[in-house]
N, C-alpha and C positions, 0 to 999 in steps of 0.2 A: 735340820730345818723342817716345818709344821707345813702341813696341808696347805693353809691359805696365805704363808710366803712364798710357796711354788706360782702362785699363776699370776704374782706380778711381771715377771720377764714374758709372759706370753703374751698379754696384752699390750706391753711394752712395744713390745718388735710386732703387732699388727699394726700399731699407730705407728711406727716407723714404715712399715711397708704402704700404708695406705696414703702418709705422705709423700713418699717416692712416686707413686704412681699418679698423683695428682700434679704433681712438679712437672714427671713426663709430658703429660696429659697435653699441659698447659704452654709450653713450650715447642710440642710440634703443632695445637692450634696456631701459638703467635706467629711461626715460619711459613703460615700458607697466610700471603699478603692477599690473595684473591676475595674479597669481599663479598663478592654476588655472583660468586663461582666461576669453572673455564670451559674454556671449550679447545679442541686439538687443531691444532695446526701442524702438519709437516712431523710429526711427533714427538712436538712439545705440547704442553699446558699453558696456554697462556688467559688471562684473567679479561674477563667479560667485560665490556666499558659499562658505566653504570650509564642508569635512567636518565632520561634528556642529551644524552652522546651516541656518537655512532663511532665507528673503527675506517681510519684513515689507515694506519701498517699494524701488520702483526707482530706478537714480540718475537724476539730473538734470543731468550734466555728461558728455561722453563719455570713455569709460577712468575709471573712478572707483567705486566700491563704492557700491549704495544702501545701507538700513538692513537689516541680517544679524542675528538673534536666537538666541540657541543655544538647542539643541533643548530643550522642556519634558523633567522626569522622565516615566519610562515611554513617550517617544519615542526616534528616531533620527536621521538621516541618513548614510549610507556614503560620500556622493560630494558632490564639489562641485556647487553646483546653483543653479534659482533656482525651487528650489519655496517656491511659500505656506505648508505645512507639513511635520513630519516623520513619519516612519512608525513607528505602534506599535512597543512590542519584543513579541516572541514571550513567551507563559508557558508554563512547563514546569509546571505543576498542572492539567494537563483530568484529566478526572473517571477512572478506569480505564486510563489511558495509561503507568502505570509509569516516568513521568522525574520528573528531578528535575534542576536548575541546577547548569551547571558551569561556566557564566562569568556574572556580571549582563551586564545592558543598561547601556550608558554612550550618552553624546548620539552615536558614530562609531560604535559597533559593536552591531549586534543579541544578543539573550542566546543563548547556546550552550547546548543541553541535552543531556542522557545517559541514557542507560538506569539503572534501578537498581541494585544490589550484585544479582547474583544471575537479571538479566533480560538480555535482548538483541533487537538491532532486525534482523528480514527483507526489511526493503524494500532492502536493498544501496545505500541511499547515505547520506549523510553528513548530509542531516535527516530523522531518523526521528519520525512522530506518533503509535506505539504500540510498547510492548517485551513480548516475552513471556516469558513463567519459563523459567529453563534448564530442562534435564530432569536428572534427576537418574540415577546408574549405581547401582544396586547393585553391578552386578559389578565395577566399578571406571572412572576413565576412563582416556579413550584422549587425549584434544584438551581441553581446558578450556572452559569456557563465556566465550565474548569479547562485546564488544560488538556486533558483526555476524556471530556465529555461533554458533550452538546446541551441547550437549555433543557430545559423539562419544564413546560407550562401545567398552570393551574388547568384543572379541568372545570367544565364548562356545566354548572348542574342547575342552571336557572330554569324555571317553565317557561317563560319566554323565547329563551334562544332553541331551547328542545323542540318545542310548537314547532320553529321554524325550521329546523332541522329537519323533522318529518314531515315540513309542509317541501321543503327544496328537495325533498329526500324523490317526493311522490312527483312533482314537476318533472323531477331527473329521467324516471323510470318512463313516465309518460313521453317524455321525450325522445329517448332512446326506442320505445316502442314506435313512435311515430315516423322517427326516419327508418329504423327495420322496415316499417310499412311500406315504407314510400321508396325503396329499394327494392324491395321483393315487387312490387308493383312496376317499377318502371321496368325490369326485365319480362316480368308476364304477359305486361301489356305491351311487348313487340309481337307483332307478326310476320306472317309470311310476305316478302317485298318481290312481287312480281321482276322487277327492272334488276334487282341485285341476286334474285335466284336463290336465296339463302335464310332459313330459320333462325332465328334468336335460340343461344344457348341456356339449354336448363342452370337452373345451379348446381349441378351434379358437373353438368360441362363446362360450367364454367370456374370450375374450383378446379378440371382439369386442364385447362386453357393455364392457368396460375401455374403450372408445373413449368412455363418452357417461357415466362415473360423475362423479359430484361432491366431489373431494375434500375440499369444506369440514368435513362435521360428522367426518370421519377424521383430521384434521390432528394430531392425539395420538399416535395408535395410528401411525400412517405415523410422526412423526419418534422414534417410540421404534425403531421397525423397522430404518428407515435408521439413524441415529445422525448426529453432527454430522460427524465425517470422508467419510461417503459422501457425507451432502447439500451437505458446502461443494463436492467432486469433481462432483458433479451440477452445482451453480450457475456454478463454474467454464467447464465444458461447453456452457452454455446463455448464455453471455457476460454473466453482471450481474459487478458491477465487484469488483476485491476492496477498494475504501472502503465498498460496501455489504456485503459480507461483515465486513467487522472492524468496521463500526456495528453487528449484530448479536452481535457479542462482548464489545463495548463495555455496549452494555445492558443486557446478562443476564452479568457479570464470574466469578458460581461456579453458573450454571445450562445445563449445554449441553442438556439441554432443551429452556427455553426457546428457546436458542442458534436449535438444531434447527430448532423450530416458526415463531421471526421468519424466518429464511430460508429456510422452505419457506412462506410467505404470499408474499412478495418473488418467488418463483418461480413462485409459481401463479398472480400478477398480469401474469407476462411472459409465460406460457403459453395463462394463456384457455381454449377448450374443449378442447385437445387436452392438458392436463395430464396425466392419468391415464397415456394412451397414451404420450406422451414420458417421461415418468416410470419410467415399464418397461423401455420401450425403449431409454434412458441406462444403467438400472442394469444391464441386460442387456450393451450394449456393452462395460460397465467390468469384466465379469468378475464380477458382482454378482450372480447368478441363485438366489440362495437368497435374499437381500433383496427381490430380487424377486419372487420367489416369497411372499414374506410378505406385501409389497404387495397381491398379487393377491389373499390370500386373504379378507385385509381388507378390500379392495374388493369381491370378488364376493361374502362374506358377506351383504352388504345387497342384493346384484340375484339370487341364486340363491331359490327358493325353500324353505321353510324341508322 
């Protein structure tokens, strides 16, 4: 027999063996019934209920499914598993939160929610737990109001409106100069009161008098002064959370007032005796010194003499 009649039997019997081991192969895949794998019980294998079921009994056989129940209404499950039960679905009706459902909850997928027509979510990710009102352009827009982003107005580049801009700009400044005035003034011009025996304090003493005031019975007058954008910029500052910030927006929905007042108690609580003083001294650092200034006066109104 010649060279190239020898190496038909060798290639013979490798396609025989190659088919043998694919036959194997393929017969102990079909014998593991477990689908989306197992997990051990008691040590057996038993096979994972699939997506949208949870595990009422475990099996009793190894590689075998115990007893799998699909999930109740207003439950779930995502993943194969061998939980006792399945997990709520989310609702998109909490109370001031501005969503509304854009997928139901079924037994495999949790409910998907959205902002309203007209609102949008700032937290930058993809489940958002409160949406706020677009803003609206007079002047026109620029960007439209999206689900994860706020308007963006045309900008304003006429000579007309600029004039007035720099004319309100200069009003502003003058204004602000003129009550400074007239604050520094009404403290100067105390003197000495023979009958109460007592000086009018510098402003040296009286930014130290601000170290040891009480801002509770003020808490009004203070969050009208500040306003709700200064004080959430304060709260921010002083590390409370912003879930505790938008729980005070949440409770008071069209009063920022109130808004004001819940997160300056929440602030005064993280604060403790130095409130006053940090208080100033925040709104001072943020470029704030006329709010500041109003603080004070409200504060040292009660500790000045009258």
């Amino acid at each position: 027999m010649d060279a190239g009649s020898s190496k038909f039997p060798v290639w013979f019997i490798a396609f025989v063996l190659l088919s043998i081991h694919v036959y194997v192969a393929e017969g102990i895949e079909s014998s593991n019934p477990c689908v989306d794998g197992t997990y051990d019980d008691s040590g057996r294998r038993c096979c994972l209920c699939s997506t949208g079921q949870y595990l009422k009994d475990h099996c009793t056989t190894d590689l075998q499914y115990g007893k799998c129940e699909r999930c109740p209404p207003k439950t779930y499950s995502s993943q194969p598993n061998n939980l006792d039960s399945c997990e709520p679905c989310t609702s998109c009706s909490q109370p001031n939160a501005n969503l509304e459902e854009k997928e139901p909850c079924t037994s495999a997928v949790d409910t998907k929610c959205r902002c309203k027509q007209d609102h949008y979510c700032s937290s930058g990710t993809e489940t958002c737990i409160l949406c706020n009102p677009c803003k609206e352009c007079p002047e026109g827009t620029k960007v439209a109001c999206s689900a994860h982003n706020n308007t963006v107005c045309n900008e304003v580049n006429n000579n007309g409106v600029i004039i007035s801009s720099i004319v309100g700009s200069l009003i502003g400044t003058l204004l602000v100069a003129l009550i400074a005035y007239c604050i520094c003034k009404r403290y100067r011009t105390r003197t000495f009161n023979p009958d109460q025996l007592t000086n009018v304090a510098s402003d040296v003493e009286m930014r130290q008098l601000l170290k040891v005031v009480d801002l509770q019975p003020h808490r009004s007058d203070i969050a009208k002064a500040i306003g709700w954008k200064d004080m959430r910029d304060v709260a921010r500052r002083s590390g409370i959370s912003e879930k505790d910030i938008e729980s005070c927006q949440l409770d008071n929905p069209d009063d920022s007032q109130e808004q004001t007042v819940q997160l300056l108690n929440k602030w005064m609580e993280k604060q403790g005796k130095e409130a006053s003083k940090n208080l100033i001294k925040i709104l001072d650092q943020n470029d704030k010194r006329t709010t500041a200034e109003r603080v004070m006066e409200i504060l040292s109104s009660s500790q000045l003499p009258a």
